[in-house]
Steps between C-alpha positions, in 0.01 A plus 500: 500500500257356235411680181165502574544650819730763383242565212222570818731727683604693200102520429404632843743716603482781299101537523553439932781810474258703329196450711697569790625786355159632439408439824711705642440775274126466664676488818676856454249670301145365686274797566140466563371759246732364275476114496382410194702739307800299734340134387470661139876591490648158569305333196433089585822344594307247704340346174864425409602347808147297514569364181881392554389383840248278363740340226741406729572120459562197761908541648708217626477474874846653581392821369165524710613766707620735241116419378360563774665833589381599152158377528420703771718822378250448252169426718583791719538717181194414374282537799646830561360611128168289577435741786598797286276377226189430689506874636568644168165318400323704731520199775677641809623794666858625588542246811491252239747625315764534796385118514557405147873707556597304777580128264755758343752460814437153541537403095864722534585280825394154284757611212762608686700195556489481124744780478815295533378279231385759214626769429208702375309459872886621636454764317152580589607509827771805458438877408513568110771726602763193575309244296855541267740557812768218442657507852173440644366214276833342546433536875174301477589274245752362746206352721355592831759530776377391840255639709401702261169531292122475632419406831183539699481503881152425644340690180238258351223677339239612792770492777582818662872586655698325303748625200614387144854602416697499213899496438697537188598199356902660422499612893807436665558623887832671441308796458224712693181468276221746528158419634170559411212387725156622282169509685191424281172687514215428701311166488811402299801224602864532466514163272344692226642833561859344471399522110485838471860500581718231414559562162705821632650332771629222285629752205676737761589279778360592797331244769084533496320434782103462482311461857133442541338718743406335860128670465273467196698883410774688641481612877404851411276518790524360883731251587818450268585138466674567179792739555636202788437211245662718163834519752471119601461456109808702431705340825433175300657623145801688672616170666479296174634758211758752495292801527612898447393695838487837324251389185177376723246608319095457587246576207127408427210545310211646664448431846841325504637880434298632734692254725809576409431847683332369754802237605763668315456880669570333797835578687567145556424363140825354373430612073691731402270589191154533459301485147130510579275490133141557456495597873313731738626721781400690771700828641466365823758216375781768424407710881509172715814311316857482644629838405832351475392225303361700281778744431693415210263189411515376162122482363425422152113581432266415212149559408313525182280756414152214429573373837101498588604323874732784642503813284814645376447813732589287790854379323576839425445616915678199575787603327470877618413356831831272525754770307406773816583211734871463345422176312706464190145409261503411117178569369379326158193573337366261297229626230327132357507329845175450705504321852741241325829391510776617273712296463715671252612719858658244644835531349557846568390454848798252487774749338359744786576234805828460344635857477410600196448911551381557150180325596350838717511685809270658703551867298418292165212668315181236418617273270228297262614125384 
């Protein structure tokens, strides 16, 4: 690799990294009342990135596609902050700021197959927890194995159906692997929700699963054309990975929770674990469910107490709701988190899935993160 073109990806990186990273802080910490306090707190890493975007030089032709994956990391980046700037102005309301947030997913997606390359995007890519963890940077420093990685099945932006999935790179099939299949919220696709994940499924090994609703939301209402096409989804990943029958687990954000009890209450759904966030509920849900499904059912709920969508009363009779029914819930709490999602969650929802009984149980008092 030139210098020169060493010299650009040294210059870009760090300022890409960081802009990301503040968009996901606005992500995790967006509340209406409180959005330009939010934009306020993450300072101007786009003028960084603009200006190490704009001084990047000509590269010889056999590095165009690492150029090109960084160009629009970069693009996708800086439209997201466009968006975010042009409300803060005064220019825009909070539909345009979903908008803006949605080039965050797609500016992760363009970087991605950078990882094996550099290690600082490999590294972006893994919980802060294991960013040291030896064994596990060995692991992907030895290279992708096959069939493994990101695939997407019928899941182009504006399709509806389809599913993006995403398998360790160090998976073997020796071994059972868990499963997570994560529903995103309404209006939303699975392409983009499979960001809000992967980092945790790539640091802790577990097999993510992202589908894209067959409506413009969930079926919460009339006919249910989802809960048929999430088991043809996970018929298609059992036949091609090695996958653990007793860790299913179905979470989402949103209306995608409110799925998960819709589908998952059912006697015939084949999850074994359920972790609805930001969801609602209604008691009805708990009377009408498979009473033997729900006995003993492992639910993991959180909620946080700005959610302005579904107020926090309805997590808490959810959980009472669910606990008189014989579920097994873990209730979290979450005291900064609006109708967002956290994904700082996600790897304790993982520990619980695999075992872990320090996590909670459904006597635990109300625990704040």
């Amino acid at each position: 690799m030139s210098e020169a073109v060493v010299d650009d990806i040294v210059a870009v990186l760090p300022p890409l990294l960081d802009s990301l990273d503040a968009l996901g802080f606005v992500v995790r910490h967006l509340h209406p009342p409180e959005f330009d306090r939010v934009m306020e707190a993450i300072g101007t890493p786009d003028e960084a990135l603009q200006a190490a975007r704009s001084r990047l030089g000509d590269w010889p032709a056999q590095f165009s596609s690492i150029r090109s994956l960084l160009d629009r990391a970069c693009d996708e980046s800086l439209a997201a902050y466009g968006g975010l700037r042009t409300v803060q102005r005064g220019n825009g309301d909070l539909v345009a700021v979903f908008r803006a947030l949605r080039h965050a997913p797609r500016a992760q997606e363009a970087l991605y197959p950078l990882a094996g390359k550099f290690p600082p995007v490999s590294s972006f890519f893994l919980d802060a927890a294991v960013r040291e963890d030896q064994e596990l940077l060995t692991r992907l420093a030895n290279g992708a194995c096959e069939h493994t990685g990101i695939f997407h099945d019928a899941n182009e932006p504006g399709s509806r159906g389809g599913f993006s999935l995403y398998v360790p790179e160090y998976y073997t099939p020796d071994r059972a692997w868990p499963l997570v299949m994560a529903l995103h919220g309404g209006s939303g696709n699975g392409r983009g929700f499979l960001w809000s994940w992967l980092r945790d499924a790539r640091s802790l090994g577990a097999i993510l699963v992202a589908p894209t609703a067959t409506g413009p939301t969930w079926a919460l209402m009339g006919e249910d054309s989802d809960t048929p096409n999430l088991a043809r989804i996970l018929d298609v990943v059992r036949t091609r990975w090695n996958i653990d029958p007793s860790r299913l687990l179905l979470t989402g954000m949103s209306d995608g929770g409110t799925f998960c009890y819709v589908t998952g209450l059912d006697g015939a759904s084949p999850f074994t674990h359920l972790a609805p966030v930001s969801a609602t509920f209604h008691p009805l849900m708990a009377e009408t469910a498979d009473a033997t499904r729900l006995k003993c059912l492992p639910v993991f709920i959180t909620h946080g107490k700005l959610d302005w969508m579904f107020p926090l009363q309805v997590a808490r009779q959810t959980r009472a709701a669910l606990s008189a029914a014989g579920a097994e819930v873990t209730y979290r709490e979450i005291d900064d988190l609006s109708h967002t999602y956290p994904r700082e969650i996600n790897a304790e929802i993982l520990r619980w899935l695999n075992g872990d009984r320090t996590v909670g149980s459904s006597q635990e008092p109300l625990l704040q993160l």
